[in-house]
C-alpha positions in Angstrom: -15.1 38.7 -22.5 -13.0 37.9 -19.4 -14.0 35.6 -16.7 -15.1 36.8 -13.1 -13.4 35.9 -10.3 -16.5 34.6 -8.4 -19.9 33.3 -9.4 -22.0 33.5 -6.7 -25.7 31.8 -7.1 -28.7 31.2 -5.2 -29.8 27.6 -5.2 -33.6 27.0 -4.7 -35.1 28.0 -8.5 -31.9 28.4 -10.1 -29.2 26.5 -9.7 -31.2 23.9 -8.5 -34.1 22.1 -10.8 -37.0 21.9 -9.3 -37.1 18.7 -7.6 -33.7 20.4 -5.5 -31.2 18.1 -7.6 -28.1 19.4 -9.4 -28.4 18.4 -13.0 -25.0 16.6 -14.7 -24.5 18.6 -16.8 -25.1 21.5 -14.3 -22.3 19.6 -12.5 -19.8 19.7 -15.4 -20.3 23.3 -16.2 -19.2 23.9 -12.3 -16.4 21.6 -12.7 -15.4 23.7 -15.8 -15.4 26.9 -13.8 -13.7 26.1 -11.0 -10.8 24.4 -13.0 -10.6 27.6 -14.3 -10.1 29.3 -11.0 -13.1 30.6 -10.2 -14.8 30.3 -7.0 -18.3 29.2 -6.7 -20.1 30.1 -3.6 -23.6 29.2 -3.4 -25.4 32.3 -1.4 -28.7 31.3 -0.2 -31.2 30.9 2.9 -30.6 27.8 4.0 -28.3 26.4 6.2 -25.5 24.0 6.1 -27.5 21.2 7.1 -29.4 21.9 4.0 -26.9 21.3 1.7 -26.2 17.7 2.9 -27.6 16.5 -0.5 -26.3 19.0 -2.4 -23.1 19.7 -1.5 -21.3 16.5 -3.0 -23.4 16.9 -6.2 -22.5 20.6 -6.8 -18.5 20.3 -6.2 -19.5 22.2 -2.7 -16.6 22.2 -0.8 -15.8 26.3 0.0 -17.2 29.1 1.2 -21.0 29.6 1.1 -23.4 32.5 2.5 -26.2 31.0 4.1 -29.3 32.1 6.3 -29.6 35.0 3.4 -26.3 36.6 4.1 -26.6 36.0 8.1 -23.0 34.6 8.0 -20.5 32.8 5.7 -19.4 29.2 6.1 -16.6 27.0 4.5 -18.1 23.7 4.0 -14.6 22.5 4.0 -12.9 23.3 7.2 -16.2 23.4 9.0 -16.0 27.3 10.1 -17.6 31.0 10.1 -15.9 33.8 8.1 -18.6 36.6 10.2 -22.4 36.1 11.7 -25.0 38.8 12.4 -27.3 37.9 14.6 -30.9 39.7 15.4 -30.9 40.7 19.5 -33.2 38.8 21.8 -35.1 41.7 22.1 -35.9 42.2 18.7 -37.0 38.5 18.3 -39.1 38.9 21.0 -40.7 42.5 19.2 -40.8 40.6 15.8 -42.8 37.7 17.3 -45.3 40.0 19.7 -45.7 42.3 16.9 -47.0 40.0 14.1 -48.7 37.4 17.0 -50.6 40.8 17.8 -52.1 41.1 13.8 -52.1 37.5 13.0 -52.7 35.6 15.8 -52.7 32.6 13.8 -48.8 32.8 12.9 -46.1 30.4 14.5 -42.8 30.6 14.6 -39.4 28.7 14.6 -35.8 30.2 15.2 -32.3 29.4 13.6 -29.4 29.5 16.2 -25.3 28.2 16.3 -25.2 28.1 12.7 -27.8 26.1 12.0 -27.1 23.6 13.9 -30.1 24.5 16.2 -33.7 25.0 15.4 -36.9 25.4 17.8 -39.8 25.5 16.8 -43.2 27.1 18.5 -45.7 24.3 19.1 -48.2 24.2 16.0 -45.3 25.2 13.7 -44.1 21.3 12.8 -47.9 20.4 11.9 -47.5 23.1 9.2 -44.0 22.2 8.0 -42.8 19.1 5.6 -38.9 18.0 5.8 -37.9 19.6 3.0 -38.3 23.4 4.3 -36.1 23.1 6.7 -34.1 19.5 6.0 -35.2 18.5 9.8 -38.1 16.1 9.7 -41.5 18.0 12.1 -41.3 15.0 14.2 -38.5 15.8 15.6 -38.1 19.5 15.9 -37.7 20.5 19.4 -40.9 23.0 20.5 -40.1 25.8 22.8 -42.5 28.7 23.8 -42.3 32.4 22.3 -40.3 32.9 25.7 -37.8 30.2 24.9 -37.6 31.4 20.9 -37.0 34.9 22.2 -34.4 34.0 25.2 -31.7 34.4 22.8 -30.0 36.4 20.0 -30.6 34.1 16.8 -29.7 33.8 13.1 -33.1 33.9 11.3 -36.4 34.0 12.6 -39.2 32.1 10.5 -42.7 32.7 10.6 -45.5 31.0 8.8 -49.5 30.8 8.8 -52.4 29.4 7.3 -54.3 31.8 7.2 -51.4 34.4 5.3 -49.7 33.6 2.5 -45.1 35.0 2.9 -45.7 37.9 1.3 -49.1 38.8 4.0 -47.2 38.0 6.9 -44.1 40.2 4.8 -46.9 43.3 4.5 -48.0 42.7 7.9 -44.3 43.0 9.6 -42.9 45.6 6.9 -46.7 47.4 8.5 -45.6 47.3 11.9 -42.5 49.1 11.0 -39.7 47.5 13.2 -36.7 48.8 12.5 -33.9 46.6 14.5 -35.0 43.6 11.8 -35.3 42.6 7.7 -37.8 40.7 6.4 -37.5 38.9 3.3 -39.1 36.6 0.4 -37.2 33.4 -0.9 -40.3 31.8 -2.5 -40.6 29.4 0.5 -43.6 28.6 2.1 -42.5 31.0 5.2 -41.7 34.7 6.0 -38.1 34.9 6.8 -36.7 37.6 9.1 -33.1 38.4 9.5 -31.5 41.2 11.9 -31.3 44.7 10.5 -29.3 45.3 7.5 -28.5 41.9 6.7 -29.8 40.5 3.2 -27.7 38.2 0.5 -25.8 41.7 -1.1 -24.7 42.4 2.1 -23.3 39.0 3.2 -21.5 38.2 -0.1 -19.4 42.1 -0.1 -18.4 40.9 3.5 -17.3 37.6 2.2 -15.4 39.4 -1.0 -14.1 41.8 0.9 -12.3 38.9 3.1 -11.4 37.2 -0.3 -9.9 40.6 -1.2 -12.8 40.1 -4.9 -14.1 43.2 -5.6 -18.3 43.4 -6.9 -17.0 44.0 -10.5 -15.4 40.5 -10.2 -18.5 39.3 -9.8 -21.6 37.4 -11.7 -24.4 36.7 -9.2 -27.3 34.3 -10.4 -31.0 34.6 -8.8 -35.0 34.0 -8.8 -36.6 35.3 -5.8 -36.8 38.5 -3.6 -34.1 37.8 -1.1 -32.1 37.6 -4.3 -32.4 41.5 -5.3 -29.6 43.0 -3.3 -27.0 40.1 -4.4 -27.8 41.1 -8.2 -27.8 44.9 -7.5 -24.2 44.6 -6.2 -22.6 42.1 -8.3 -20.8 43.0 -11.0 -23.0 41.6 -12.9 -26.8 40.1 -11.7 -28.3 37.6 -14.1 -32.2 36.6 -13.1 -33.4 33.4 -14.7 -36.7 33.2 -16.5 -38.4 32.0 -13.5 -37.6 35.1 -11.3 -39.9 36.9 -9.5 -40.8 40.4 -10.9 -38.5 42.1 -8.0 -35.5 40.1 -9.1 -36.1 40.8 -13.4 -35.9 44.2 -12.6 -32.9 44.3 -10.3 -30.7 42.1 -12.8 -28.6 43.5 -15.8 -29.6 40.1 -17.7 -32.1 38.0 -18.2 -31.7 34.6 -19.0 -34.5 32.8 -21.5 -34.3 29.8 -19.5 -35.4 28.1 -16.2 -34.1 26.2 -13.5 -35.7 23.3 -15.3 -33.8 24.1 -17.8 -30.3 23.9 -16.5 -30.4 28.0 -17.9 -27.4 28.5 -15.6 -25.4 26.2 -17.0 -26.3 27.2 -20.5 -25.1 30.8 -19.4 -21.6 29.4 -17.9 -21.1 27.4 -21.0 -21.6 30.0 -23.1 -19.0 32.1 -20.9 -16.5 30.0 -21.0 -17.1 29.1 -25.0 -16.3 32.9 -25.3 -13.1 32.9 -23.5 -11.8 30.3 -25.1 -12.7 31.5 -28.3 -10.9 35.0 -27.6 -7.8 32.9 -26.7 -7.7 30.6 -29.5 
């Protein structure tokens, strides 16, 4: 048993317990890992802003993949490693297209990084502060013509009269090819331009960090978490994962998020090392 050179892991429902804290001894496990020179890079679909909480209670202070592999940011130097971006025109297909079959849908768009989000009136009244990290009141409204004016990271669309994974059938129905859609197991649909998904996003960043996918344990729950565990060296699924993700991960873990279970698996990694060097 050797250790990787990278553990990459999705936050909300695994690393995370479920009141989005980072556990201590989650913290000392990390601590552990990267004394031992491995790099931990959260890979998830939030945004720097939503890691304000986190960040300082995980040891974040690298590289992270954020908007579900949309770009790579280092928390450190404040800075993008690559963005994709989904075209104005597509946004403004995406939002038609599902307005047209579910006319009670709104929608919000991530731009610059995160650093700007606008929401379609009716979309705050359905939102709480912690989907986003921006409080409703204060989300700036724009029209579908203002959402669609320009190229954006992530487009995010939610109703209350569809459950995601409706609204996911619904656009995956309408067969739009310049975009990806994708599950997190947050209250909205989440809609990336074409091609990009967490798998993708973390090979760019290791191919800039020169790690190759066999260098690498990747730790996820949730839909948008299937193409990171297929590519990674090795994909471990917590007990909590949705079906999707169990069956694209080479392990298991008998554990939740609740239950710390990544930190349990870590522990248990680096437990074996030292054993086979002692």
């Amino acid at each position: 048993m050797s250790l990787p050179r990278l553990v990459a892991t999705d936050l909300d429902g695994t690393l995370l317990r479920p009141d989005t804290t980072v556990g201590e001894r989650t913290r000392a496990v990390l601590d552990q890992v990267r004394a031992a020179g491995v790099l931990v890079v959260p890979v998830t679909a939030r945004q720097p802003i939503g890691l304000v909480g986190i960040a300082e209670p995980a040891g974040f202070d690298s590289w992270m993949v954020c908007a579900n592999g949309a770009y790579a940011w280092h928390l450190g130097e404040d800075r993008s490693a690559f963005s994709s971006l989904l075209p104005a025109d597509a946004v403004g297909e995406v939002l038609q297209g599902l307005r047209d079959v579910a006319p009670a849908v709104r929608f919000a768009v991530v731009r610059d990084f995160g650093r700007e989000f606008i929401a379609e009136p009716g979309y705050a009244e359905l939102a709480v502060l912690s989907d986003h990290s921006i409080a409703p009141r204060v989300m700036h409204r724009g029209g579908l013509a203002e959402l669609a004016a320009q190229p954006c990271l992530k487009v995010v669309a939610r109703s209350p009269h569809h459950s995601p994974a409706e609204l996911f059938g619904l656009l995956r129905d309408l067969c739009i090819e310049s975009c990806t859609p994708t599950l997190s197991g947050a209250p909205f649909l989440e809609i990336a331009a074409a091609g990009v998904n967490k798998g993708v996003g973390l090979a760019r960043l290791c191919e800039l960090l020169e790690i190759g996918a066999a260098d690498v344990v990747a730790f996820g729950d949730a839909q948008n978490d299937v193409e990171m565990l297929t590519w990674a060296g090795r994909g471990v699924a917590m007990a909590n994962a949705m079906p999707v993700a169990k069956a694209a991960a080479d392990e298991i873990l008998p554990g939740t998020n609740a239950e710390e279970a990544v930190a349990t698996w870590l522990t248990g990694l680096l437990d074996g090392v030292q054993s086979i060097r002692g």
